[in-house]
VMD Tcl script that draws the C-alpha trace (Angstrom):
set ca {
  {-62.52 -9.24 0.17}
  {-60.27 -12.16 1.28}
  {-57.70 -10.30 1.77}
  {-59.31 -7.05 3.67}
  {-60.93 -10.73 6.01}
  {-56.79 -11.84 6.66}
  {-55.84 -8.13 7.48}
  {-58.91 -8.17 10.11}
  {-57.94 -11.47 11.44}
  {-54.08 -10.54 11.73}
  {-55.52 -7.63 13.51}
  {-57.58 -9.50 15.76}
  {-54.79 -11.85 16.33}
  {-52.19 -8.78 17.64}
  {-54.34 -7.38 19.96}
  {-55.42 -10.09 21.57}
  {-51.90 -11.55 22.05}
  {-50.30 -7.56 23.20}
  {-53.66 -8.03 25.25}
  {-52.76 -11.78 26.89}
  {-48.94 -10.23 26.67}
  {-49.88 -6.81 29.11}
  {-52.17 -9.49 31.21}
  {-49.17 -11.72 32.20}
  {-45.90 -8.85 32.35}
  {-48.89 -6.45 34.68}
  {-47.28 -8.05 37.60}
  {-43.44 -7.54 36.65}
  {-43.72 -4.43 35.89}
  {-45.43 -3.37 39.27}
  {-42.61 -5.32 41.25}
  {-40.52 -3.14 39.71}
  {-41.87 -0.05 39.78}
  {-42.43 -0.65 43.50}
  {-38.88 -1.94 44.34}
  {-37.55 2.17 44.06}
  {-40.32 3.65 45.76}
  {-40.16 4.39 49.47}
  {-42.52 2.17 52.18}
  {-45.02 4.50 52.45}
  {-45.70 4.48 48.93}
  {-45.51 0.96 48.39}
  {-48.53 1.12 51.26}
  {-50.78 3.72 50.06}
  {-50.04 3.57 46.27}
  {-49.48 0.59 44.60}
  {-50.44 1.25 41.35}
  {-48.98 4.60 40.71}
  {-45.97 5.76 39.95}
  {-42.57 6.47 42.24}
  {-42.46 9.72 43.56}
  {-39.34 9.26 44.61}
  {-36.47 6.89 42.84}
  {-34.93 4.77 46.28}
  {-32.32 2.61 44.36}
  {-31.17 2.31 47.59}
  {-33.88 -0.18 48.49}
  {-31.70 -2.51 46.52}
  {-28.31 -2.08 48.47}
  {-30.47 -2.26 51.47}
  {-32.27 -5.65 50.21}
  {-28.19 -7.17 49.52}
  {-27.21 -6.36 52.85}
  {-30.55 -7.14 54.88}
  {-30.92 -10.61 53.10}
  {-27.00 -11.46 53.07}
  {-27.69 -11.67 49.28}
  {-24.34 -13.12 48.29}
  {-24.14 -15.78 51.10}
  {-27.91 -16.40 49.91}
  {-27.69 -16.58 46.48}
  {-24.59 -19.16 46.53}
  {-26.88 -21.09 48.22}
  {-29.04 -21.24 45.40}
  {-26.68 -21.95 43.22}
  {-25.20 -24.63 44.61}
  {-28.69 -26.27 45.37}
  {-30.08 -25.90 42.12}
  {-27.27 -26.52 39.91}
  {-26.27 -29.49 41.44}
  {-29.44 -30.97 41.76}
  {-30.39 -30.50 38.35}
  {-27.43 -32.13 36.77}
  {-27.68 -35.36 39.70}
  {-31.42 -35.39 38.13}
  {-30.77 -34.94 34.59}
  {-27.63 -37.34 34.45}
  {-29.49 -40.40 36.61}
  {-32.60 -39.73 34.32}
  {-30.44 -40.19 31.23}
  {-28.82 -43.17 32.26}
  {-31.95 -44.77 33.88}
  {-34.04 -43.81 30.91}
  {-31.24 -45.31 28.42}
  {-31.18 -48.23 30.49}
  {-35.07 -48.80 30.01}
  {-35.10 -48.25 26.85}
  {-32.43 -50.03 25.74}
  {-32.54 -52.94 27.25}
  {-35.86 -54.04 27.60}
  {-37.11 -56.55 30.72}
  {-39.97 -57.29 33.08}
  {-37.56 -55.75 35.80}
  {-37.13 -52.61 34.01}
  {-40.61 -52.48 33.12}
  {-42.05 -52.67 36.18}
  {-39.24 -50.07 37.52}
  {-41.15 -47.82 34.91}
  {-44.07 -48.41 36.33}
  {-42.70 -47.83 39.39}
  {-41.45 -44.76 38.66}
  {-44.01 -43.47 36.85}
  {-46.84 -43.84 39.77}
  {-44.56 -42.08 42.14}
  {-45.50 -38.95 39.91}
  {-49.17 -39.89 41.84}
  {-47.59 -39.45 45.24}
  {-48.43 -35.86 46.43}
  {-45.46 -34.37 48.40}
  {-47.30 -33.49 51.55}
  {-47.73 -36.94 52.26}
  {-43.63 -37.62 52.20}
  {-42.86 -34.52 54.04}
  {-42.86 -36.36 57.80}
  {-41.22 -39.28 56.72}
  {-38.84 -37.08 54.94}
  {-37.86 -35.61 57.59}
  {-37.11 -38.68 59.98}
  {-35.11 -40.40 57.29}
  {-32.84 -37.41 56.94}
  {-32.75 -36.87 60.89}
  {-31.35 -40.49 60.93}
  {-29.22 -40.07 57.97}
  {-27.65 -36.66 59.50}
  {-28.60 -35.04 56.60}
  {-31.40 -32.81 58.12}
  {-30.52 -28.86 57.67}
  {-27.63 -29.54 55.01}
  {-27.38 -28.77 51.86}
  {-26.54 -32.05 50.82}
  {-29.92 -32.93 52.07}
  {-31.64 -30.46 50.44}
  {-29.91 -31.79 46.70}
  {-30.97 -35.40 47.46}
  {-34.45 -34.16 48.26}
  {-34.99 -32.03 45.18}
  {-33.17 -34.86 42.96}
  {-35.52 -37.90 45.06}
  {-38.72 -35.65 43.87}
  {-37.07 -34.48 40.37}
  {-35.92 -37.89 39.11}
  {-39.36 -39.54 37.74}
  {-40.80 -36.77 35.64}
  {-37.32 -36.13 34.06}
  {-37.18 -39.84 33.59}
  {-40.77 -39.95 32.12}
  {-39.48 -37.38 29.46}
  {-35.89 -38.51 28.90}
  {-37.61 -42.37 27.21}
  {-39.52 -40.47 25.05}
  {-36.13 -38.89 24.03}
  {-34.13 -41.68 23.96}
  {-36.62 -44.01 21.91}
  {-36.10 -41.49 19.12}
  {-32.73 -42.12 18.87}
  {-31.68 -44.41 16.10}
  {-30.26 -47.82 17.39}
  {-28.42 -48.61 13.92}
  {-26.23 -45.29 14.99}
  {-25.45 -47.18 18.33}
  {-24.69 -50.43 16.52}
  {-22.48 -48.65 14.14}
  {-20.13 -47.04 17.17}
  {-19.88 -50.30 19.09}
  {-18.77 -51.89 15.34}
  {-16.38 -49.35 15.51}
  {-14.98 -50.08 19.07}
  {-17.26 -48.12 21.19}
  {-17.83 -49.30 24.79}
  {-21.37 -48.89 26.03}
  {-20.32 -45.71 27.79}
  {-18.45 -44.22 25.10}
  {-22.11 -44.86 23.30}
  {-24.08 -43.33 25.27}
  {-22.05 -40.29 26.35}
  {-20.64 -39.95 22.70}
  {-23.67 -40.67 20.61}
  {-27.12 -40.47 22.65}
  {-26.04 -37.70 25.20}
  {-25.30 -35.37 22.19}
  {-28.63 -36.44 20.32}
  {-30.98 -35.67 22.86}
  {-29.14 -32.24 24.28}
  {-32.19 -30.35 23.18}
  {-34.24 -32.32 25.54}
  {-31.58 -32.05 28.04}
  {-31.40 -28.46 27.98}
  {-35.38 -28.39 28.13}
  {-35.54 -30.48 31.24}
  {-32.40 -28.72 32.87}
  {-34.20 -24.75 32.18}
  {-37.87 -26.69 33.78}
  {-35.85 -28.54 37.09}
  {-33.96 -25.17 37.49}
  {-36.79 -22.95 38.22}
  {-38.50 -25.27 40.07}
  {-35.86 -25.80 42.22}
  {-34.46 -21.83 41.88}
  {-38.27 -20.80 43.18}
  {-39.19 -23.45 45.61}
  {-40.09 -22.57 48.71}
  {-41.65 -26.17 50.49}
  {-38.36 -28.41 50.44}
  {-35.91 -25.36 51.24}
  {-38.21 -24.22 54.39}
  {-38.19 -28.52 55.55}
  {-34.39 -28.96 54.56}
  {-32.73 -25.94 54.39}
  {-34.32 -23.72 57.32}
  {-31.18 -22.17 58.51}
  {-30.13 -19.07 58.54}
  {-26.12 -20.47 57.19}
  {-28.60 -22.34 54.49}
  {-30.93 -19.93 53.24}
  {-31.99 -19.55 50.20}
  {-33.52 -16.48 47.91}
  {-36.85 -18.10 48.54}
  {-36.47 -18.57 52.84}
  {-34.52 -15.39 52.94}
  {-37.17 -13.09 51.59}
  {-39.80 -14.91 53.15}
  {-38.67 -14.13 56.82}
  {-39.24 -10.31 55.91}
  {-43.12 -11.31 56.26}
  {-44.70 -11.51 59.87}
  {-47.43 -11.01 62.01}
  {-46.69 -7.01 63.00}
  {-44.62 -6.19 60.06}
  {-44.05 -6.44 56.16}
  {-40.33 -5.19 55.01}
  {-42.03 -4.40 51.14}
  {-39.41 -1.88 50.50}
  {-36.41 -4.30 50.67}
  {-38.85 -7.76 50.09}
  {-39.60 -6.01 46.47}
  {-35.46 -5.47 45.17}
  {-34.87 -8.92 47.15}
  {-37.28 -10.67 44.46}
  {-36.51 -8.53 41.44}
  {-32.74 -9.69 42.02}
  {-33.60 -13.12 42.65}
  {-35.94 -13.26 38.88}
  {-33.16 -11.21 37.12}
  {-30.99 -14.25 36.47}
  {-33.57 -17.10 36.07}
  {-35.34 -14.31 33.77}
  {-31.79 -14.09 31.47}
  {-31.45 -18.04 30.95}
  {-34.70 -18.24 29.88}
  {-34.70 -15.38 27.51}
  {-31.68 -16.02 25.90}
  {-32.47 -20.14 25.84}
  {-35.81 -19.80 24.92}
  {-35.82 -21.23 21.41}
  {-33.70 -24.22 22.56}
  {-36.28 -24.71 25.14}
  {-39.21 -25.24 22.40}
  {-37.02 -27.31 20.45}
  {-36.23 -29.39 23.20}
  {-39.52 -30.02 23.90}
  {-41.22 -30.51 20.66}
  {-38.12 -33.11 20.04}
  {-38.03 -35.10 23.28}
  {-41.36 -35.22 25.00}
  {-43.41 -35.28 21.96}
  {-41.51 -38.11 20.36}
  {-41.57 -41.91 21.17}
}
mol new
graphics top color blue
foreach p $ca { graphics top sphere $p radius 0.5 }
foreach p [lrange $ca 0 end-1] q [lrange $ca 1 end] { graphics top cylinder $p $q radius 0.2 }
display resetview
């Protein structure tokens, strides 16, 4: 009897997570299925089938979008702001941690209750510091933004990190000769990679997807990224579905790879850093 109960329960179990699973890859599968199929379709017949296969909606997309100048643009943005937030988080959080004061505790403090700021209230004033810094519509503006907004959460979750690390492993390497810097990018910077690669897969689609900052720092048509680009295909009159549709499924394809093939390293990450300390 126990056993037939388990065998219902495992049951139970499958179908409702294929169930939650169909629920949350429903609307991935209809971006794709929509990307080949001609305007008209996408208009009339969402749900259905392509009657006819246009892979050339995704050539189209490339070339309508400027999808190489685009995507570098991405790239550049979001790689480089992740590793100016994870690398100032890391050293702030060290810092904190490691040397103890009423300074750095109320800089946590500080830190921490900029989390409660919501961003609308910083856009204007983010904008006329920028204007007078002549960093308004540049990229460089755009990474200071994103790291400015990034830096407290991934500081929040880089202490919990750091406070797990052993400070007899520290005390050890500076016996041996070890500067300060050699200790921490030697001996805690190795320790807490799985948290490091957590926080940079989390900053990198945020930053990868957003639309807000990019559309107050980066709304240029030399600066655009995935998000801006595909964006200006909506308007009042017209919607450009048939090249908007490839133009998304290209820009998910590569966030979509790092996370599958870092997803276990993401988990571990997490359960290691942020629940710890």
């Amino acid at each position: 009897m126990k056993i037939r109960k388990r065998h219902v329960v495992g049951i139970i179990k499958f179908v409702g997570t294929l169930i939650i699973a169909l629920i949350f890859f429903a609307p991935f599968v209809l971006v794709i299925l929509n990307s080949v199929k001609p305007q008209s379709q996408i208009m009339t017949d969402i749900l259905g089938l392509p009657t006819t296969m246009m892979w050339e909606n995704y050539s189209k997309a490339w070339d309508a979008l400027n999808m190489s100048t685009v995507l570098t643009n991405t790239v550049i943005v979001s790689i480089s702001s992740v590793f100016l937030i994870l690398f100032l988080a890391a050293m702030v959080a060290y810092w904190m941690v490691r040397h103890p004061s009423k300074y750095s505790r109320v800089f946590e403090k500080l830190l921490l209750g900029s989390l409660l700021i919501p961003f609308a209230s910083l856009m204007l004033p983010l904008v006329k510091t920028m204007s007078t810094l002549g960093l308004n519509t540049s990229l460089m503006g755009g990474i200071l933004t994103y790291v400015g907004i990034g830096l407290a959460f991934a500081t929040f979750i880089m202490t919990g990190a750091v406070r797990a690390v052993p400070v007899e492993l520290e005390e050890a390497a500076m016996i041996d000769g070890c500067n300060v810097y050699q200790v921490f990018f030697q001996i805690v910077l190795p320790i807490i990679r799985p948290t490091f690669l957590t926080l940079f897969i989390l900053d990198l689609f945020w930053i990868w997807n957003d639309y807000i900052v990019a559309l107050i720092m980066l709304n240029n048509t030399r600066l655009n990224t995935v998000q801006l680009a595909i964006n200006k295909l909506f308007g009042l009159h017209a919607n450009q579905w048939d090249i908007a549709l490839p133009a998304i499924v290209m820009s998910i394809a590569p966030i979509l790879i790092i996370n599958i093939l870092l997803q276990k390293k993401i988990i571990a990450g997490i359960a290691s850093g942020a629940l710890k300390g």
